[in-house]
N, C-alpha and C positions, 0 to 999 in steps of 0.2 A: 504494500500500500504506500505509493510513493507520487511524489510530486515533481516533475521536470521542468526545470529552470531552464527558457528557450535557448542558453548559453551556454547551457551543459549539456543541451539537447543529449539524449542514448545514456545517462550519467546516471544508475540508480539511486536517488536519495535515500541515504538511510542513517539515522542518527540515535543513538544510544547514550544514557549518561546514568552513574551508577554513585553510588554512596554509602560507605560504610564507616563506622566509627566506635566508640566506647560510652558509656554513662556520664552521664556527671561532668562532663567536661566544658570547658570553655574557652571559645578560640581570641576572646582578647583578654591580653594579660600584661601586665608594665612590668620594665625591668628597669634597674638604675643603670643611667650610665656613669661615664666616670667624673662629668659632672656634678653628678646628683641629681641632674632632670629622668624624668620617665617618660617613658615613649611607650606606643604599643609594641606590641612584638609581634612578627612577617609570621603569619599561620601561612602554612600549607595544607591544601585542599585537595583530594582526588576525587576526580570524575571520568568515570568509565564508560563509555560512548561507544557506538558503531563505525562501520568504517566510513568516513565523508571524503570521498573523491574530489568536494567543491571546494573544499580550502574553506569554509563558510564557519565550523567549529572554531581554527583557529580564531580566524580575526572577532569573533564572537570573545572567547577569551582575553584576547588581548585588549579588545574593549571595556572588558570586566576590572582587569589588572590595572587598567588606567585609572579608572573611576575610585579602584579600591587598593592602594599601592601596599597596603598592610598585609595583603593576601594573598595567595599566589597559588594557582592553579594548574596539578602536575593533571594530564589529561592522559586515561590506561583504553586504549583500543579494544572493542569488545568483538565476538565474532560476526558477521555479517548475517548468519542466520541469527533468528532470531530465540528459536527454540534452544539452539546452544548457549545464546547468552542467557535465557531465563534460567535454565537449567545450574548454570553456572552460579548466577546470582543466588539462588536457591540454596546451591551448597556455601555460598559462603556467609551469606545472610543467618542461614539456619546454625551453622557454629559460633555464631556472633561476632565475627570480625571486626576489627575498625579499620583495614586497612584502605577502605573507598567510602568514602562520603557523601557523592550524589551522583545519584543513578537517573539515566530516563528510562520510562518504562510503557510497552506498548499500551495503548488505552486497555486491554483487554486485563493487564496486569493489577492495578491498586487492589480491589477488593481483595485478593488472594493476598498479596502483600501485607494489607492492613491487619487483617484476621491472622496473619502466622506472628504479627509482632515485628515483624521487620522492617516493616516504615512507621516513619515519626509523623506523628501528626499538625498540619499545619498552621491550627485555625487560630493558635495564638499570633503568631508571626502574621496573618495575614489581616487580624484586628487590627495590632500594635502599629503595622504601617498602612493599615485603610484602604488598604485593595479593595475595588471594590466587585466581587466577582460577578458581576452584571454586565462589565464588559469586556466577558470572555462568552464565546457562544457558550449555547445551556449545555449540549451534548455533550460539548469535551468538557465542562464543569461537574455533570453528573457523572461521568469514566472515573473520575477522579475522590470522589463521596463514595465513603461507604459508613453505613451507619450513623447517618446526620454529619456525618466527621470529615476536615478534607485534607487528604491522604497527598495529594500530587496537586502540579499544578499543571494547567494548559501549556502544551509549547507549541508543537504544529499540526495542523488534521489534512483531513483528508475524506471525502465520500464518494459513493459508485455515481458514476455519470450514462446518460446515453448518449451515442456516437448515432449520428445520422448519416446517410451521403445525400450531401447537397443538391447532389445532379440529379438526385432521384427524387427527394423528399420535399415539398416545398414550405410546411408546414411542421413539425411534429408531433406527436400524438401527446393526446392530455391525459389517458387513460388508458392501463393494460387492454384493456379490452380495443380500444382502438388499434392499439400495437400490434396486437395478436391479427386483428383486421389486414390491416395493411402490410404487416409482413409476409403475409400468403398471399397476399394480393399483388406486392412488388417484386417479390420473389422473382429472380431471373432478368430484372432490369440491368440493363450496361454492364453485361456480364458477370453478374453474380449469381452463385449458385445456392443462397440463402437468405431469409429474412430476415433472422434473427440469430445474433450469440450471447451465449453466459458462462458461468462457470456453474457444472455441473457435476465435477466427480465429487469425489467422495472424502473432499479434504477441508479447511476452514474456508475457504471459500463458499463451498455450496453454503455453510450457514450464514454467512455475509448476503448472499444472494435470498434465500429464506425470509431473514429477516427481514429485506426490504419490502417481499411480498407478503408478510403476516402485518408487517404495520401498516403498510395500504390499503388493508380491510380492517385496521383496527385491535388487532390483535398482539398480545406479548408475550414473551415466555415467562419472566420474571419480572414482575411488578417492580417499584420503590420501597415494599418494605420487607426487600426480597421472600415474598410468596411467590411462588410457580402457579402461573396463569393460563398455558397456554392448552389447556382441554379447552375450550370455548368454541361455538359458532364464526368466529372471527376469524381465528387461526387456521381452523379448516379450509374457512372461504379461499385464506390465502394461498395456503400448500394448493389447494383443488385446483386454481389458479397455474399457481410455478407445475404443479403437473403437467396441466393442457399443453401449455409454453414447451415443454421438453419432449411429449407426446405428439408436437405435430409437425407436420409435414416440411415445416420452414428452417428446422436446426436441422446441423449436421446430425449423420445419421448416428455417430458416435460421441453426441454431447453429454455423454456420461462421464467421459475421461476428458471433458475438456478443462483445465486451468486458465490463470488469466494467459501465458504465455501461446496457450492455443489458439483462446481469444483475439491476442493482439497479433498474430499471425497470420491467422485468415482475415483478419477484419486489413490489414496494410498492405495484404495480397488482393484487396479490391473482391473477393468474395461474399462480400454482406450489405445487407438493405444498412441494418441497423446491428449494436451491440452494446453488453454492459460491459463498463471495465472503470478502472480505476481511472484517476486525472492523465495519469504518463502519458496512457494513450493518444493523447491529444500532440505530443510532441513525436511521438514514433509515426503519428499520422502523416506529420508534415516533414517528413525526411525523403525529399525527392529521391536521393538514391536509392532506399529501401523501400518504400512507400508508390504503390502503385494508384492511393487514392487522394494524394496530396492536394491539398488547393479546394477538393469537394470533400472534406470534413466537416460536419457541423455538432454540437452537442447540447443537450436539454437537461432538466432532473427528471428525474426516474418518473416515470407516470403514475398517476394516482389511481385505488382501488375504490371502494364504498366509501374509506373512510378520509385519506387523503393521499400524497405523496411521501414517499421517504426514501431515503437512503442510509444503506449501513455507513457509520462514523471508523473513522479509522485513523491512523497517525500518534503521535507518543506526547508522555507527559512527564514533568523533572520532580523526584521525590526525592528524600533525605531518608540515611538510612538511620533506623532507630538507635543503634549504638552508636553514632557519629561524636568522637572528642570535640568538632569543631561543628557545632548547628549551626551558630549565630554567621558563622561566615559561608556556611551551608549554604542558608535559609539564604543572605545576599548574591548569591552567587544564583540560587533558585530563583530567586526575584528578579534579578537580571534578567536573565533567559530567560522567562516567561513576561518579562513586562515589554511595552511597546517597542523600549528600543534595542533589548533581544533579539526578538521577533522581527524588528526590519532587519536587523544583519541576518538574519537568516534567511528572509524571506528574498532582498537581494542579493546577497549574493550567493544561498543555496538553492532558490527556488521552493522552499517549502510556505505552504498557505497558512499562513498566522488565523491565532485562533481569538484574535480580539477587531472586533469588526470595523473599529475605526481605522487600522489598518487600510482599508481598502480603500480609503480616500486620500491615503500618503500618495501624489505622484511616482517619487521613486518606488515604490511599492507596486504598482500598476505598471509600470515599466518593466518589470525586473519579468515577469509571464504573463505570457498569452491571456493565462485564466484567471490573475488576481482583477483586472478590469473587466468582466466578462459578469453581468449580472445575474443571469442561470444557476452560474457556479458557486458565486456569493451567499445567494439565497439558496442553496444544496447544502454547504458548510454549515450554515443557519438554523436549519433542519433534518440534519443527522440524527440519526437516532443509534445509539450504542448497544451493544451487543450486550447480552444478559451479564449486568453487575451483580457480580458472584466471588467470594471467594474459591468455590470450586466448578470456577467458568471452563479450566480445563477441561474435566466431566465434563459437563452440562453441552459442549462443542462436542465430545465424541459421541454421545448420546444423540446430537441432533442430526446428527453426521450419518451416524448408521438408522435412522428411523427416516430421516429425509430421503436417504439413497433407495431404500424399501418402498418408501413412496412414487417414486419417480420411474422405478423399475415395473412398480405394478403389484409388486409383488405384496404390497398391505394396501388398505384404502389412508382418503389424508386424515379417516376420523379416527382409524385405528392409530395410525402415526401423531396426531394429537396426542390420542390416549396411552399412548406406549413412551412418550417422553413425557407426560405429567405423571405416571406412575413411578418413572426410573429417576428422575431426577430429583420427586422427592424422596424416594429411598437414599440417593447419593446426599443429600443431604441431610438425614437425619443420621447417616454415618459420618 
């Protein structure tokens, strides 16, 4: 789930920051000099991050170091999957470490974090300096809540878009139901051999895709006070929905295995009416040498069901880790990089979509992508909606995983697939 800065164009963004530490500690301390004045004493801070190709971390840092010369931040490369680095954080989190002190963490991550004890909670530091979280969108606000409590802060997001072609489309559909219309209908226009693409195998994506169709009839898996919702009328409508879509005539005939890289494959090989896929696509679109749809790109949000439109939220957020010897230079260092002028270094020069929406009316900000001036895309970030905040979201994603794929195969109905991840999932949670 990544964001392409039109200057890195082909450049995967991917950014990780990590935090570990000790109790009781505190990172401003005076020492005498041989004067006899006092001064603060230079803390050092680490942060654990992904790999960034854009050079966009550094100078992020370096802007931090300026503003805050007491502190000084050693930066440890995490791996570029991201399963590895949770995995990793897990083991060192869980022995109590203090050797990393701020972590990012993919939106999917706090709940789990929160509940194991391993991140610090924010909401004192975020009183103390009057943030006011109203101008971060709601989505990446709630990724980061669990239990009234706020665990993470915003840094950059991301949600699923549809890809049109222009030369085909002259309008875009308001509604699945129209989608599904017109992509059987344009099927086979200027050489393509389908209506429609998704992600449909049997990995986090398919539940990304899910989601966006259970909250467009209305429907959720997990509530706000983490109850498990999704046996409902609503849920159904929407699975019954993502069935049809997979079940007809307009996807490939093996869109079971399809990932986003299949996705964005067929879709720049000029193959498709229409497709879901993350923001990148938009830049791999317009890559005349690879891209055989270049120039006749267009994109909308996702169409809307009974109840409205959505998209799955995606993108990372900066936590502190619960044993950190140094919070207070933590928590600034977290502050940074989540507050506005974080977020334009990142935004220019990594290309990641800031998740505070005054942003979008920065010029330089609008300059830096295609998609930060692009009002569709605005109001898609806007209206994210998050994947089930859980601490045991890992569960609750294989769960949906294997009852989604059951669905789509045929092989259960969508009421039975309702009723088979509202039984499972609250069994995994009463364990």
């Amino acid at each position: 789930m990544k964001l392409w800065n039109k200057k890195v164009a082909g450049a995967t963004i991917l950014t990780m920051s990590m935090l570990l530490g000790a109790c009781n500690g505190t990172d401003k301390e005076t020492t005498d000099t041989k004067d006899g004045d006092t001064s603060e004493k230079k803390v050092e801070i680490v942060y654990a991050s992904g790999v960034d190709v854009t050079g966009a971390t550094d100078k992020l840092i370096a802007a931090f170091e300026e503003k805050n010369p007491n502190i000084t931040v050693k930066r440890q490369e995490m791996p570029a999957d991201t399963g590895a680095s949770h995995d990793q954080y897990v083991t060192t989190f869980s022995s109590q470490s203090a050797e990393i002190d701020v972590f990012d963490a993919d939106v999917i991550w706090p709940a789990e974090f929160a509940q194991a004890q391993y991140a610090l909670e924010l909401d004192r530091f975020i009183e103390a300096d009057g943030i006011n979280m109203d101008d971060y969108f709601p989505g990446t606000v709630q990724s980061g809540n669990f239990n009234g409590r706020q665990y993470a802060m915003p840094k950059y997001t991301d949600a699923g878009l549809l890809f049109y072609r222009k030369d085909i489309v002259e309008t875009p559909p308001k509604t699945w139901d129209e989608l599904f219309d017109m992509a059987s209908e344009l099927k086979g226009k200027e050489g393509t051999e389908f209506g429609y693409l998704m992600q449909a195998n049997q990995y986090e994506g398919l539940v990304c895709n899910a989601v966006e169709f259970i909250a467009a009839y209305g429907g959720q898996v997990v509530d706000e006070n983490n109850e498990v919702v999704v046996n409902t009328p609503e849920t159904v409508a929407g699975i019954t929905k993502m069935v049809e879509f997979v079940n007809s005539d307009f996807v490939p005939s093996n869109i079971l295995s399809f990932q986003e890289t299949e996705t964005n494959n067929a879709w720049v090989g000029g193959q498709s009416v229409f497709a879901r896929n993350w923001p990148y696509m938009q830049s791999t679109s317009e890559d005349k040498e690879a891209s055989k749809v270049a120039g006749n790109v267009g994109f909308a949000v996702l169409p809307s069901g009974d109840d409205t439109n959505a998209a799955t939220l995606g993108g990372w957020m900066s936590m502190i880790n619960r044993y950190s010897e140094n919070q207070e230079a933590a928590w600034e260092f977290v502050k940074f990089m989540s507050g506005p002028e974080g977020q334009k270094i990142s935004a220019v020069e990594g290309g990641r979509a800031p998740t505070i929406a005054s942003l979008y009316e920065d010029e330089e900000v609008k300059e830096a992508a295609v998609l930060f001036s692009n009002e569709e895309f605005v109001a898609t970030l806007q209206n994210a909606v998050p994947r089930p905040v859980s601490p045991i979201y890992p569960v609750i994603s294989d769960i949906m995983q294997v009852e989604l794929s059951k669905a789509l195969a045929k092989d259960i109905t969508p009421e039975e697939a309702a009723k088979n991840m509202q039984d499972k999932i609250v069994a995994a949670m009463a364990e």
